[in-house]
C-alpha positions as CSV (number, residue, x, y, z in Angstrom):
1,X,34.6,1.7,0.2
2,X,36.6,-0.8,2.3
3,X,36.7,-0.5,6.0
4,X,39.0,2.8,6.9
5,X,38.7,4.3,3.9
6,X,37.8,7.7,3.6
7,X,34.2,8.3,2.7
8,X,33.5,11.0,0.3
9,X,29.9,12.6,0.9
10,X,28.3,14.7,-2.0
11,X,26.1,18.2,-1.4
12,X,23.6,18.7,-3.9
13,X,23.1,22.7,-4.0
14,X,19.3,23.5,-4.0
15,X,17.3,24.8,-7.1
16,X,19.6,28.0,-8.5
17,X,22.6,27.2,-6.5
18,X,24.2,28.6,-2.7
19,X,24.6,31.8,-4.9
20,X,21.6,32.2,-6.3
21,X,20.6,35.5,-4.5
22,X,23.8,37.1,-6.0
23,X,23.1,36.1,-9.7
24,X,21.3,39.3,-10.3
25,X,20.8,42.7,-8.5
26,X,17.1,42.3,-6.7
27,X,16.5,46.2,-7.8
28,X,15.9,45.0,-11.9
29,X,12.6,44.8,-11.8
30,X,12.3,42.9,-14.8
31,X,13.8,39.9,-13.2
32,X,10.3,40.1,-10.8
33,X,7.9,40.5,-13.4
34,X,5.9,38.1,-14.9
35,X,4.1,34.8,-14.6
36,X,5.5,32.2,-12.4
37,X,5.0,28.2,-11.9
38,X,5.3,26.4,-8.4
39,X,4.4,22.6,-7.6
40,X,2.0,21.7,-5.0
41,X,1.1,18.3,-4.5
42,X,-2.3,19.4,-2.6
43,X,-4.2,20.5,-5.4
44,X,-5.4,18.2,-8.6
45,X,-3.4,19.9,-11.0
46,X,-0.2,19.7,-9.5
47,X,0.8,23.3,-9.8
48,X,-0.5,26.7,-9.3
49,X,0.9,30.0,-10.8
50,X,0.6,33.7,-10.1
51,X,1.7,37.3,-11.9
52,X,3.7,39.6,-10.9
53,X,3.4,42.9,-12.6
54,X,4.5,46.4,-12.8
55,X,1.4,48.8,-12.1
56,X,1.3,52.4,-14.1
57,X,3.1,54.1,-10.6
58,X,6.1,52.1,-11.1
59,X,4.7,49.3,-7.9
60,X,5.4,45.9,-8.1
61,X,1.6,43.8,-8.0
62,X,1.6,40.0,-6.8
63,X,-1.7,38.2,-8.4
64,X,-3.2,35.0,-8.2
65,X,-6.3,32.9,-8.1
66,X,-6.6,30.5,-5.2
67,X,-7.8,27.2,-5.6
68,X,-11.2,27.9,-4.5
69,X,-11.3,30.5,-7.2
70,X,-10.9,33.9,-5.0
71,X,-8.1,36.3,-6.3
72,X,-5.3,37.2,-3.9
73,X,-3.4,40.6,-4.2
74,X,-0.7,42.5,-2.7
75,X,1.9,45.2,-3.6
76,X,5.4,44.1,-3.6
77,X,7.7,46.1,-0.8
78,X,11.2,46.3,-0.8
79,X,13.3,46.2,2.7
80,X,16.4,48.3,2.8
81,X,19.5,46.1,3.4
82,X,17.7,43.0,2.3
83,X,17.2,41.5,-1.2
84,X,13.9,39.9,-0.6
85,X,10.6,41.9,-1.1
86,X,7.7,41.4,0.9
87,X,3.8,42.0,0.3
88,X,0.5,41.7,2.6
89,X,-2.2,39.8,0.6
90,X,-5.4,40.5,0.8
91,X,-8.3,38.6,-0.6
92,X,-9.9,40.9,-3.4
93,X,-12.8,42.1,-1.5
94,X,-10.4,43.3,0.5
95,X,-10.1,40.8,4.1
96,X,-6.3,40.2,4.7
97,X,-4.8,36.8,3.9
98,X,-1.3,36.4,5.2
99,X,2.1,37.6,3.8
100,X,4.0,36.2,1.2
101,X,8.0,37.2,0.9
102,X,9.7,36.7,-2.5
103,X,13.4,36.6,-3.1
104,X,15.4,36.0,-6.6
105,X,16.9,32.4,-6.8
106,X,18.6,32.2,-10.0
107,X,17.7,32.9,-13.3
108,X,14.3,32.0,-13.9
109,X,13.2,31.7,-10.4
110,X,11.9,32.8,-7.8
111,X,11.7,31.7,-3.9
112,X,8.8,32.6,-2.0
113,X,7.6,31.6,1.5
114,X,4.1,32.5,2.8
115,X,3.0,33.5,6.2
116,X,-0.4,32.9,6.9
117,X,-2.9,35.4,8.1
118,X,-2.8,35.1,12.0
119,X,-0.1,33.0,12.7
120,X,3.0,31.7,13.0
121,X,6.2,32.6,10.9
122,X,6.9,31.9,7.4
123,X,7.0,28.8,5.6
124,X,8.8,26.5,3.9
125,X,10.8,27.9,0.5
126,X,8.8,27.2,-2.9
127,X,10.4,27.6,-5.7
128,X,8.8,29.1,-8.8
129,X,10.4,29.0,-12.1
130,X,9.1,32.1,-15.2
131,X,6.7,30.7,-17.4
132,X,5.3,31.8,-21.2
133,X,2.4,34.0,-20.0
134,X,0.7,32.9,-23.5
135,X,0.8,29.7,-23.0
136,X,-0.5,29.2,-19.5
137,X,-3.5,31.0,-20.8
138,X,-4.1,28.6,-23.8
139,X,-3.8,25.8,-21.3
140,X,-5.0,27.0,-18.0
141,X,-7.3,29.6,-18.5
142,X,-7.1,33.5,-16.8
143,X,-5.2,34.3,-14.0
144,X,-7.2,36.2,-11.1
């Protein structure tokens, strides 16, 4: 652009779109349930994934295996007024972890930010995306 011309600056909508939490009512629980994929660059593979699943009483169940190998659990709460759904974790013997809150982002993903146990507020959004349960367990072993 010359001198005085206008300039035109593009926004690039993050993963899922500005709408994303409006694609799809947060109350279908199938749209919650099943094995996710995020990206961290902290850990040697690259990625990480957890399972949500529906328990026999009809609660939603957050699962996965830390790094270190401990399983992390929680039951997945639903706020009135609010799409997002929120769940303490605890370690599986039982000592609390944090709180993780979990909110649809599109079709295939899910946003999640974590608040660790003891302090401070939540953290940045991660952005997980539905993955083939059978396949991440050919290549990656169990879950927790």
């Amino acid at each position: 652009p010359a001198l005085g011309d206008p300039l035109v600056l593009g926004i690039y909508p993050p993963p899922g779109g500005y709408a994303a939490e409006a694609a799809a009512p947060s109350h279908d629980l199938k749209l919650w349930i099943g094995t996710w994929e995020y990206q961290d660059e902290s850990h040697d593979t690259g990625r990480h994934l957890y399972k949500i699943r529906k328990d026999p009483d009809g609660s939603l169940i957050f699962e996965q295996a830390l790094p270190d190998g401990q399983g992390v659990i929680g039951v997945l709460q639903h706020h009135a007024g609010d799409d997002a759904m929120t769940a303490n974790l605890h370690l599986k013997g039982g000592e609390p972890h944090g709180v993780a809150s979990f909110r649809l982002g599109g079709k295939g993903v899910l946003v999640s930010n974590l608040q660790a146990q003891g302090g401070g507020g939540f953290g940045e959004d991660i952005y997980a995306r539905r993955v083939d349960e059978k396949a991440t367990k050919k290549s990656r072993g169990r879950m927790c």
